[in-house]
C-alpha positions, 0 to 999 in steps of 0.5 A: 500500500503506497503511504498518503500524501494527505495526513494518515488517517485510522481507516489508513492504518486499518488498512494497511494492517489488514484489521478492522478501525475497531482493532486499530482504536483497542491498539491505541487505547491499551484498554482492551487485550488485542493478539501479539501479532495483530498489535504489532502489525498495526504498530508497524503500519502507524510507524510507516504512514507517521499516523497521528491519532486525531486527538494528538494531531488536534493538539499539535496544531493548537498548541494549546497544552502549555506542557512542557514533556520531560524524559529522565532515566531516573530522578534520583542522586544530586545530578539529575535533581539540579537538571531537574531543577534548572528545568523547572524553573525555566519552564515555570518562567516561560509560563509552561507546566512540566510533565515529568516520565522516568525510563528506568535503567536499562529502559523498557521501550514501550511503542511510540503510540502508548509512550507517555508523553507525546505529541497527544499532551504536550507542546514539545519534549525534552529528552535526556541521553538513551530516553528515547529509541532512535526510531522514536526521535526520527518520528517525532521530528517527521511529526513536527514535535517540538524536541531538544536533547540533552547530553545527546547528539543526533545525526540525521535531524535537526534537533537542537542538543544541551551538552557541556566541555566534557573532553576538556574538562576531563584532559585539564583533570587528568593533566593536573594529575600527571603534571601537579602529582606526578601519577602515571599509572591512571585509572579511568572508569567508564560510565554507561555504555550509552551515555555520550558524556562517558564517551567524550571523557575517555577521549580526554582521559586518552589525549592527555595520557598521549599528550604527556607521553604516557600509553593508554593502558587497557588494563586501567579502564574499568566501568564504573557506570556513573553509580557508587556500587559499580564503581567500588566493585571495580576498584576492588576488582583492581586490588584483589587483582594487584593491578597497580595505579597511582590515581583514579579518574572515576568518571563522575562523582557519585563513582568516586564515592565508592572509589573511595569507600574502596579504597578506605575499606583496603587501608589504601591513604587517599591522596598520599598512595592514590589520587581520586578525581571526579566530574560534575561537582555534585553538592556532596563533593565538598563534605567528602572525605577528603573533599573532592577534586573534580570537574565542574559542570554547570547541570543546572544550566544545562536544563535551564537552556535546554527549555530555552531552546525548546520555547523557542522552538514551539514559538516558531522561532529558530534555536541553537543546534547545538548549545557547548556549556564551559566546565572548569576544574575544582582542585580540593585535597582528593588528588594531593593538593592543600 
């Protein structure tokens, strides 16, 4: 069946899936149990013909929600509380309300017609990293949605992206710790897999290492996975292993809470035998014991111009692409300084 040039329709996507209007509407609804296969070839039909159901399409065309949409992996720990906060207080200032859906690590992707947030109740939508599939973004960008991203690159659209200096906020860290301390063995954990923000630091992490004429060792890369647990398991990991290391870059501060618990637990003096660094500058930093060296990166502001970017956008306006925020390092005693 070729794909209309006129919006979709519910008849087009009966069609197209070869079920009844009636199948279609229990679809859309999720109030009535509808066989797997048939589920899913009226998913796919509506995924080809970018159906919009009439509700939603009404409300697209008004604008007349004034909500703002936010998906977050989670809400819990000091970051996501300060996005959550500069968030907030934009869209309150930009006279909008804020509907707030977390995925949940790993996320469980549901279809793009039972997502929560949408097209169907809000004016445009703000999405952290790995919050939404890729087909996703594809599609409400094709529907004309409002959509800003946040620590996230996307290639292919233009969809305007919130993130911050990680690569060169992570090579001064690590620089300091080479040129300041004299550490050569570094240890460097990971943060998710998915998460852009990890990407970007280990390549900091790995220039300055190749900057000072030191090789990047595989065997001093851990994950860490931005979570204090993780990144605790890991350094004992490297004890129990006897692997050697100076310094630990641990890839975010909530991971080098548990690098220091690690190390604390194992009779291992932070900073006198090994260097602990962080990234962010979470509000706890300070307090820890000793107070952490880390990376400063302005989160708050991040949610704060991410709304910017989309008011802009719903008002038909024309926004960044792409919005770099500067970073800045914050020596304390964690790496060896007083």
């Amino acid at each position: 069946m070729n794909i209309p040039n006129r919006p979709a329709t519910i008849a087009d996507v009966a069609r197209q899936a070869g079920v009844s209007i009636a199948t279609v509407s229990r679809v859309l609804n999720g109030t009535t149990r509808v066989i797997p296969e048939t589920a899913e070839r009226v998913q796919d039909a509506i995924r080809a013909l970018n159906y919009v159901p009439r509700t939603a399409a009404r409300v697209l065309a008004s604008r007349r929600t004034n909500t703002l949409g936010l998906l977050l992996p989670e809400i819990s720990g000091a970051f996501f509380s300060s996005m959550l906060r500069g968030i907030e207080a934009a869209a309150r200032g930009a006279g909008f309300d804020l509907l707030i859906h977390t995925t949940g690590e790993p996320r469980h992707a549901l279809p793009h017609a039972r997502l929560p947030l949408g097209e169907h109740n809000t004016d445009g939508l703000l999405a952290f990293t790995a919050s939404l599939e890729n087909e996703e973004i594809t599609r409400l960008y094709s529907i004309g949605l409002p959509l800003v991203l946040m620590h996230q690159t996307f290639t292919g659209c233009e969809i305007p992206t919130i993130t911050i200096e990680n690569k060169s906020g992570a090579a001064h860290i690590v620089a300091h710790l080479i040129e300041a301390h004299g550490r050569r063995r570094i240890v460097f954990l990971r943060g998710p897999e998915s998460h852009e923000d990890s990407a970007w630091r280990e390549r900091g992490y790995c220039e300055a290492l190749e900057t000072h004429g030191l090789q990047v060792d595989p065997a001093l890369i851990s994950l860490g996975g931005f979570q204090r647990e993780t990144a605790q398991a890991a350094i004992q990991d490297l004890l129990a292993r006897d692997v050697a290391f100076d310094a630990v870059f641990s890839g975010d501060d909530e991971a080098a809470l548990g690098v220091l618990t690690a190390l604390q637990a194992a009779g291992v003096a932070v900073p006198q035998e090994v260097s602990v660094v962080g990234f962010d500058d979470i509000p706890f930093a300070p307090f820890l014991s000793p107070p952490l060296t880390t990376v400063r990166a302005p989160i708050e502001q991040v949610g704060s111009e991410a709304v910017k970017q989309l008011v802009r956008l719903i008002r038909g306006e024309r926004a960044d692409l792409l919005t770099l925020l500067p970073t800045e390092m914050v020596i304390r005693n964690s790496c060896g300084c007083t």
